[in-house]
LUMDREN-24984 format. One record per residue (C-alpha): z, y, x. Coordinates in nm, 3 decimals. Example, Ala and Ser with C-alpha at 12.3 -4.5 7.8 and 13.67 -1.06 7.14 Angstrom:
[[0.780; -0.450; 1.230]],
[[0.714; -0.106; 1.367]],
END
This chain:
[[5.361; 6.436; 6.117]],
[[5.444; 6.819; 6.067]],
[[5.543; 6.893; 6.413]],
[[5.729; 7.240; 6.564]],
[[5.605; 7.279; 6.904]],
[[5.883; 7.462; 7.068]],
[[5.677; 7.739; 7.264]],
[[5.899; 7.920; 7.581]],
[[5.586; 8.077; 7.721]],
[[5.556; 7.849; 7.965]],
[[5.253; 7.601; 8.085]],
[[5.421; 7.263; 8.028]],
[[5.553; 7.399; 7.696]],
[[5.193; 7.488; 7.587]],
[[5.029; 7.193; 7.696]],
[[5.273; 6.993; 7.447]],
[[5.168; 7.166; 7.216]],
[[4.814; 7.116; 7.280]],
[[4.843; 6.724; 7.303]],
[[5.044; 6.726; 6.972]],
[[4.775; 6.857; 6.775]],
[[4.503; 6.622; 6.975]],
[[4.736; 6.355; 6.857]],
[[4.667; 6.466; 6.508]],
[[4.986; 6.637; 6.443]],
[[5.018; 6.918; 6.205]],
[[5.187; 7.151; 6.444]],
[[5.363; 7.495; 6.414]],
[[5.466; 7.658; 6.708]],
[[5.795; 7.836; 6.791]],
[[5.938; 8.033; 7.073]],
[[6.284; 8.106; 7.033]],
[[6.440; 8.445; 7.106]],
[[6.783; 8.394; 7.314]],
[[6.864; 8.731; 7.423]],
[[7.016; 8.959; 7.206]],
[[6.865; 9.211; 7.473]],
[[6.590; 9.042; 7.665]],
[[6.570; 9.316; 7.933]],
[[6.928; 9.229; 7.991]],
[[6.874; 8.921; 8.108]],
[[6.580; 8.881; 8.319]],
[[6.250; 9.012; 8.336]],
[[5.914; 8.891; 8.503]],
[[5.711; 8.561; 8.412]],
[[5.962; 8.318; 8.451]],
[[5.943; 8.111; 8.200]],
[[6.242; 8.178; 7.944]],
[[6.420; 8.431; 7.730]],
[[6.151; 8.763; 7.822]],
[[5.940; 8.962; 7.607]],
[[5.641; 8.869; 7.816]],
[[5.691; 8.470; 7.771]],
[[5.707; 8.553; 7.385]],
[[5.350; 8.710; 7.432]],
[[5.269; 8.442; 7.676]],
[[5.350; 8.208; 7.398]],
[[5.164; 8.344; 7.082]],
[[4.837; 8.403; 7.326]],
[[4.872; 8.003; 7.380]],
[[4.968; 7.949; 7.013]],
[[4.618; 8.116; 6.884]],
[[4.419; 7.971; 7.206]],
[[4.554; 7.631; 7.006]],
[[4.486; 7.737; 6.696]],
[[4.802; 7.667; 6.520]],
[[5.087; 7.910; 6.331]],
[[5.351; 8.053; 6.545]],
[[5.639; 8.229; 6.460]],
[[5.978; 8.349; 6.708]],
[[6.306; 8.208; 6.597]],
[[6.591; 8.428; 6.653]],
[[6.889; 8.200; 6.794]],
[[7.028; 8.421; 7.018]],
[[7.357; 8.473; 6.860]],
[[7.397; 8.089; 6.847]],
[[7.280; 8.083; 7.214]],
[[7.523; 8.364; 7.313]],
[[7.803; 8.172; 7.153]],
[[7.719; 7.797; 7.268]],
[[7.565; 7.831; 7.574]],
[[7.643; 8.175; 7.740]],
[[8.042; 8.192; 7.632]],
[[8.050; 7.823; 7.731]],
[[7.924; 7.903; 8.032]],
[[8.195; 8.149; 8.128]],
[[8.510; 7.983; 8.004]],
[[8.389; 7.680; 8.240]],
[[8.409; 7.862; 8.479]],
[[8.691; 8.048; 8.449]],
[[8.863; 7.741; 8.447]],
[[8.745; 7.640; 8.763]],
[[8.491; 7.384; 8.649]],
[[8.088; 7.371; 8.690]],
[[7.912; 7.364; 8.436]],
[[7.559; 7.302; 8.329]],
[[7.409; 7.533; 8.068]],
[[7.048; 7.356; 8.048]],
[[7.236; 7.064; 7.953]],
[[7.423; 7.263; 7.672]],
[[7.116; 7.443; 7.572]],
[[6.966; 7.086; 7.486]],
[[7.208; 6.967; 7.337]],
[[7.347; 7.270; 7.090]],
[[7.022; 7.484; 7.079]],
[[6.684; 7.339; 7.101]],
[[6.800; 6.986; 6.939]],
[[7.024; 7.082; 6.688]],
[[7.012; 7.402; 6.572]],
[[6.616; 7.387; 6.600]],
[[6.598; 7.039; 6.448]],
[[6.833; 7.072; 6.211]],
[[6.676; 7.380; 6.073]],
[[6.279; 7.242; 6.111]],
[[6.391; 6.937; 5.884]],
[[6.547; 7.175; 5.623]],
[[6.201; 7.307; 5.623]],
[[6.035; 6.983; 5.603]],
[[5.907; 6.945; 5.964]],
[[5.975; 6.552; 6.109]],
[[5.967; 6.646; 6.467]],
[[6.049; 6.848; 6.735]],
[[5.761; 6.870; 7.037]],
[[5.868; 7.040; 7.390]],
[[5.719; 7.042; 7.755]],
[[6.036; 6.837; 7.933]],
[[5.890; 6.557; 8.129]],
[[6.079; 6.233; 7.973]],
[[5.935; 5.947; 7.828]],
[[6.001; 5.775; 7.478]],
[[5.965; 5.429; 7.356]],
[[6.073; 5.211; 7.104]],
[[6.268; 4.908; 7.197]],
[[6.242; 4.545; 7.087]],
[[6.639; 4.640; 6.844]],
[[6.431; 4.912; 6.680]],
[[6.580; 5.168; 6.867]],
[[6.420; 5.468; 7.022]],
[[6.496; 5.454; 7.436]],
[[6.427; 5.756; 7.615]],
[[6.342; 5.698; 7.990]],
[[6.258; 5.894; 8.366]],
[[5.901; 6.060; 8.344]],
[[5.563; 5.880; 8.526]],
[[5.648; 6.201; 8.738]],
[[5.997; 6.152; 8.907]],
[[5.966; 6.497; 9.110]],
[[5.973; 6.650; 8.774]],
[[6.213; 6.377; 8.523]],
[[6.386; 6.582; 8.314]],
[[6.632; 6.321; 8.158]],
[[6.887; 6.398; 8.322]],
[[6.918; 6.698; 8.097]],
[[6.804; 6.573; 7.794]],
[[7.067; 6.279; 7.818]],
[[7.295; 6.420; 7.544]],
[[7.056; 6.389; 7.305]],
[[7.194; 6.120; 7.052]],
[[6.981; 5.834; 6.851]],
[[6.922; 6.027; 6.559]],
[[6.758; 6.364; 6.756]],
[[6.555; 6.105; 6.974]],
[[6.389; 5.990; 6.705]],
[[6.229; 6.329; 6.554]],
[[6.183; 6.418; 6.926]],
[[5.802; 6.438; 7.105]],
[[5.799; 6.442; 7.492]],
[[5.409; 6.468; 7.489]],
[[5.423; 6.519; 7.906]],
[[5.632; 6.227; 7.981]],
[[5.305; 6.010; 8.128]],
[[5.180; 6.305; 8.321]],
[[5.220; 6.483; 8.645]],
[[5.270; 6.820; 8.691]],
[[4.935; 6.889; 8.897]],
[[4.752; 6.732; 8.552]],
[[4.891; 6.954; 8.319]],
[[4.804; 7.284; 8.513]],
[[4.403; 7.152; 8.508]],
[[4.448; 7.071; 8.164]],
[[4.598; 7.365; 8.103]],
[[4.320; 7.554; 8.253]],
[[4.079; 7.362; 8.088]],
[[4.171; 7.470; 7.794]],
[[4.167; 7.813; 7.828]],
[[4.509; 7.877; 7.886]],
[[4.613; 8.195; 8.066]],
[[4.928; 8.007; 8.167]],
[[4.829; 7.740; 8.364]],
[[4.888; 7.904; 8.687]],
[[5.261; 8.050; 8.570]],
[[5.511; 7.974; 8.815]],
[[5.807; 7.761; 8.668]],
[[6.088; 7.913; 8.576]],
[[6.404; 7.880; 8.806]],
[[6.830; 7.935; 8.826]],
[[7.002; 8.026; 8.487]],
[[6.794; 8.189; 8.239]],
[[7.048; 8.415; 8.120]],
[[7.156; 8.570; 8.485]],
[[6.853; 8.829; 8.585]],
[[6.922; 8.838; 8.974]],
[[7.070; 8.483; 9.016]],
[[7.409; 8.572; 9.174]],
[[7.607; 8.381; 8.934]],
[[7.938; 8.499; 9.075]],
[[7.845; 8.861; 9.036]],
[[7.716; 8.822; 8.669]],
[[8.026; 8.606; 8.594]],
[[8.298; 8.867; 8.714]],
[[8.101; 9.123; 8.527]],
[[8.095; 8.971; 8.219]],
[[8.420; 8.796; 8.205]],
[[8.633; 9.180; 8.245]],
[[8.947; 9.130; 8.158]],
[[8.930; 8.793; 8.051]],
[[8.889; 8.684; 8.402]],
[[9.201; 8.456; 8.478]],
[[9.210; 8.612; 8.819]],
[[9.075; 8.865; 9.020]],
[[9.161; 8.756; 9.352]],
[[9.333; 8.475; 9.567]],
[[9.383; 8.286; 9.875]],
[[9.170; 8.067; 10.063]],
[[9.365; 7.793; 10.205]],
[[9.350; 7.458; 10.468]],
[[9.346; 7.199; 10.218]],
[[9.560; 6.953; 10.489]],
[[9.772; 7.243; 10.613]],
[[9.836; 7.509; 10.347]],
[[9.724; 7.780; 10.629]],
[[9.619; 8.076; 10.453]],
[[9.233; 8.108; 10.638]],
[[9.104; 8.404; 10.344]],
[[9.115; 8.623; 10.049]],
[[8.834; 8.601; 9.742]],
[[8.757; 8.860; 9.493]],
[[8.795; 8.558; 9.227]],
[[8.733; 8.178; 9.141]],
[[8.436; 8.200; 8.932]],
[[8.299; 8.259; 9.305]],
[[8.341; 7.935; 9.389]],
[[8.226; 7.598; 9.319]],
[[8.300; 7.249; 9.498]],
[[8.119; 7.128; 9.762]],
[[8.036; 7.521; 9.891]],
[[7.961; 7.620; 10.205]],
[[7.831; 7.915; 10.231]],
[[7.988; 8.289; 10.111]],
[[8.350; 8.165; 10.208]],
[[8.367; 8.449; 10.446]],
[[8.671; 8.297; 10.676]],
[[8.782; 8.469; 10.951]],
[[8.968; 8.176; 11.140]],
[[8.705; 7.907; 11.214]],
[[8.799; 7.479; 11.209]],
[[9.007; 7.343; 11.489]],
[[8.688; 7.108; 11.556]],
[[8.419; 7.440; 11.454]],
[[8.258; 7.234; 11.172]],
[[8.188; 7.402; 10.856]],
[[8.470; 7.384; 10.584]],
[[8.381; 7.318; 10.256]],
[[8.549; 7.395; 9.883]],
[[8.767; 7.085; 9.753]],
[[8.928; 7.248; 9.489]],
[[8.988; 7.530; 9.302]],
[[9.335; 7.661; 9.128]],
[[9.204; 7.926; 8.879]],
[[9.545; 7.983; 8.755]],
[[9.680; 8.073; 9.133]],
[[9.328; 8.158; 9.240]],
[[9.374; 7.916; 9.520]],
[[9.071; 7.794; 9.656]],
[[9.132; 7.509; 9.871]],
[[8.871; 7.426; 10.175]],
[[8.833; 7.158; 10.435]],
[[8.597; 6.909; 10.616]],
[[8.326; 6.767; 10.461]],
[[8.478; 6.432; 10.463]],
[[8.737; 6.584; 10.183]],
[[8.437; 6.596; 9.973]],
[[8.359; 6.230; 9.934]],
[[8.467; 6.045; 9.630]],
[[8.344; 5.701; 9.465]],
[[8.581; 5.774; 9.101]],
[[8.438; 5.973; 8.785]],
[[8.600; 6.034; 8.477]],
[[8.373; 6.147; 8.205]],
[[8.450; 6.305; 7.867]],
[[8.278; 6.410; 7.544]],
[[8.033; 6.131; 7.616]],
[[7.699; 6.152; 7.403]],
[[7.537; 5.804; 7.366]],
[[7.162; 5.773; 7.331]],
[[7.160; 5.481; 7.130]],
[[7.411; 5.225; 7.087]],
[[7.744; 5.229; 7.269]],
[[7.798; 5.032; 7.528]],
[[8.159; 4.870; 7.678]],
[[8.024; 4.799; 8.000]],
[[7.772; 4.880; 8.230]],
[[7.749; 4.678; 8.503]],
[[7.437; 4.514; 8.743]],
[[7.199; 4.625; 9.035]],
[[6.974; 4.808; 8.770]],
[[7.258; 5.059; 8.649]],
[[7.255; 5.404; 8.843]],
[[7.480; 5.748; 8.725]],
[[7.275; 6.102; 8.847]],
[[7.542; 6.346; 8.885]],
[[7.325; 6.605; 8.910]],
[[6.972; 6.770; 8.771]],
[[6.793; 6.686; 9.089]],
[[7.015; 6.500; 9.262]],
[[7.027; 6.118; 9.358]],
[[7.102; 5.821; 9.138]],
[[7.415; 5.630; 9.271]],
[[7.460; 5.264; 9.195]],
[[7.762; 5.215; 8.957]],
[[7.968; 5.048; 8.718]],
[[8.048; 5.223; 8.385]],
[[8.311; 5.135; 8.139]],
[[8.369; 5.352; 7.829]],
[[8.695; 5.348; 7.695]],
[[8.741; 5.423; 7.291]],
[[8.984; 5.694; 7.174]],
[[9.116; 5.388; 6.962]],
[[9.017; 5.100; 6.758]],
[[8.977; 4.983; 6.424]],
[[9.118; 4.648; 6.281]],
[[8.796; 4.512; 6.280]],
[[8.751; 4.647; 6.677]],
[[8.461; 4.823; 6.636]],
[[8.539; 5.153; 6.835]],
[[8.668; 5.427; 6.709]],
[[8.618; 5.830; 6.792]],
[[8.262; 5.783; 6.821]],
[[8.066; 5.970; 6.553]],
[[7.725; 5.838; 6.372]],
[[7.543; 6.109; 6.573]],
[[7.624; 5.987; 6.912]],
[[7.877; 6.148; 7.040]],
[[8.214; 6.052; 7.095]],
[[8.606; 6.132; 7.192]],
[[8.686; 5.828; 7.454]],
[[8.650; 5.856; 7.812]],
[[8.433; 5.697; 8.091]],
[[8.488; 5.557; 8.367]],
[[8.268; 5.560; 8.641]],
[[8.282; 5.322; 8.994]],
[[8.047; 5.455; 9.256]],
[[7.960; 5.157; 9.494]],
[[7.863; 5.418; 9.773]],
[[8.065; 5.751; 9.764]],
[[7.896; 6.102; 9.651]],
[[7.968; 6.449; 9.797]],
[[8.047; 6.773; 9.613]],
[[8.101; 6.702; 9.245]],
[[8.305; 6.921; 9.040]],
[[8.448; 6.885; 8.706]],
[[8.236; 7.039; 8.406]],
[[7.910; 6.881; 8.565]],
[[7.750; 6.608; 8.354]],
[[7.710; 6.238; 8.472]],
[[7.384; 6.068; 8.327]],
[[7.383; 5.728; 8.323]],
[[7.118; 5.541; 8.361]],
[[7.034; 5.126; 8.301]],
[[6.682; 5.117; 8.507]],
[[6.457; 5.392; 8.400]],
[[6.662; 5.391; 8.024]],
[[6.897; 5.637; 7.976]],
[[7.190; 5.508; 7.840]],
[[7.411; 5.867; 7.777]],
[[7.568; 6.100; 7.957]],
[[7.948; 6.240; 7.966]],
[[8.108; 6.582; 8.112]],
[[8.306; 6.475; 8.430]],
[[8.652; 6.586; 8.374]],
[[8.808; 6.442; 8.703]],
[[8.748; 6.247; 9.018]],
[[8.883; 6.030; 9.296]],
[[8.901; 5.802; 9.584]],
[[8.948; 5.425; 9.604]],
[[9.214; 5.284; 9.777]],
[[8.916; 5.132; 10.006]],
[[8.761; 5.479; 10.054]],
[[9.069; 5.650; 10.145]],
[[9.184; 5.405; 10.397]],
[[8.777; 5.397; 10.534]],
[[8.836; 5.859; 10.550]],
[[9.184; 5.807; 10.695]],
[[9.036; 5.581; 10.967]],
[[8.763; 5.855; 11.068]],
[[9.014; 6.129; 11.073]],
[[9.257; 5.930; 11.316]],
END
């Protein structure tokens, strides 16, 4: 196959690349350019969107011996993922742009334009695995390595991106690919990964956000209130400080009745309240999910000991029961609002058989059947049981 090995300068990016053309690939790699400035966003070998992991890149490229070339998508990064990024939150939600990045950037736009110039595949150094099941379909599942699975961001890709998708790393460890990488004479293989948000230099997201948001900032400032009482306990310079399930930075000057930490339960960007309270106020065992992206066929139900939901990119998998509710339905019932790519315009709704702690809207839920994932959806709201409030009520009392 003619293969584009997307490049980021990284070790696991190069070492795809590597095993692509061992697998007899034709293979062309690419780095992609995401900054329109990359000095403004962060400098240093970390792994993504700096001049020096473009250089790390092509010095991998011709250690491999194949073409490379740098892609300029930073305008379609800056819309997509970066303005994304700040509208979420700005309207008090969380959001995750690796997840976006996948899903708009590196398997779209990239795909989409290597198949206009006749390429079959997309190769990249995320740690997920790939198989073909017994319908035909291509399944994507967890890595060999689950300290370094990666599906849980790569779970909006759809059916039809999964199968011009390479995940040469998926039956590997991490502590493999840096001897292999070494092996081969590649000056990466002792790079450290790359961490936090690519596009935010020093890491203080809050800073960066009320920076860049100006005067399109909903708020500059609000109250910090007892979620049970309506005490004010604070002033904040502005919600996109906050995000639920914080602890730390809430700088209160009036400490708990009981001295226990207080946590964020909610945020008000239009009033700027931020609302804060025990950690009990964070538990919840009710997800609604929108925008759902399926990564094969879509299901109605999900239900059994085998089916888990990861709320977050390193988080735990709770067991669940999903069911995905059309926008409508044809005559014939087949579901409607779901597109031939994937993606779709119902809902999901997620049971948690044990509650989970600290999610916010705009984070994605991944669900899971086994080691399979099954799609993933953007958590637009969440809740308690009847069960699990009465179970809270009778700890507080």
């Amino acid at each position: 196959m003619k293969v584009l090995a997307a490049m980021s300068g990284g070790v696991d990016s190069a070492v795809a690349a590597a095993r692509a053309v061992a697998a007899g690939h034709d293979v062309t790699g690419i780095h992609l350019a995401l900054s329109r400035n990359p000095k403004s966003y962060r400098t240093g070998a970390r792994g993504c969107c700096t001049i020096e992991d473009s250089n790390d890149a092509r010095r991998a490229a011709d250690v491999i011996g194949i073409p490379f070339y740098v892609w300029d998508l930073s305008d379609a990064f800056h819309e997509e993922v970066v303005e994304d990024f700040m509208a979420e939150y700005a309207a008090g939600r969380t959001p995750n742009p690796c997840l976006r990045c996948n899903e708009k950037i590196k398997f779209a736009a990239v795909l989409d334009r290597g198949m206009a110039l006749g390429f079959d595949a997309v190769a990249t150094g995320h740690y997920a695995q790939l198989r073909t099941g017994d319908d035909g379909m291509i399944e994507m599942h967890r890595a060999l390595d689950h300290a370094k699975d990666q599906s849980y961001v790569l779970g909006v890709l759809t059916q039809e991106q999964l199968a011009h998708s390479l995940f040469p790393l998926g039956d590997t460890t991490k502590d493999v690919v840096r001897r292999e990488a070494a092996d081969r004479g590649l000056l990466v293989a002792d790079k450290p990964d790359s961490h936090d948000i690519c596009f935010i230099a020093d890491g203080d997201n809050a800073g960066w956000l009320r920076e860049k948001l100006g005067d399109r900032n909903p708020n500059t400032g609000g109250d910090i209130v007892d979620s049970a009482t309506g005490e004010v306990l604070g002033h904040h310079e502005g919600t996109v400080g906050f995000t639920i399930g914080q602890r730390r930075g809430l700088r209160l000057g009036v400490p708990a009745p009981d001295g226990k930490p207080r946590f964020v339960l909610d945020i008000e960007p239009v009033s700027g309240t931020v609302s804060v309270g025990p950690r009990a106020g964070l538990q919840i065992d009710r997800i609604t999910g929108i925008r759902p992206r399926w990564c094969g066929t879509v299901p109605e139900v999900l239900d059994g000991p085998a089916v888990t939901v990861q709320l977050r990119a390193h988080g735990a998998e709770h067991r669940a029961v999903v069911a995905v509710r059309p926008a409508g339905a044809s005559s014939e019932g087949a579901p409607m609002g779901v597109a031939s790519d994937g993606s779709g315009s119902g809902s999901v709704e997620i049971e948690l058989l044990e509650p989970a702690e600290g999610i916010a809207p705009g984070q994605a839920a991944v669900i899971y059947d086994g080691s399979r994932v099954v799609g993933s959806a953007t958590i637009s709201g969440t809740g308690r049981s009847h069960a699990l409030a009465q179970t809270l009520q009778r700890v507080a009392t």
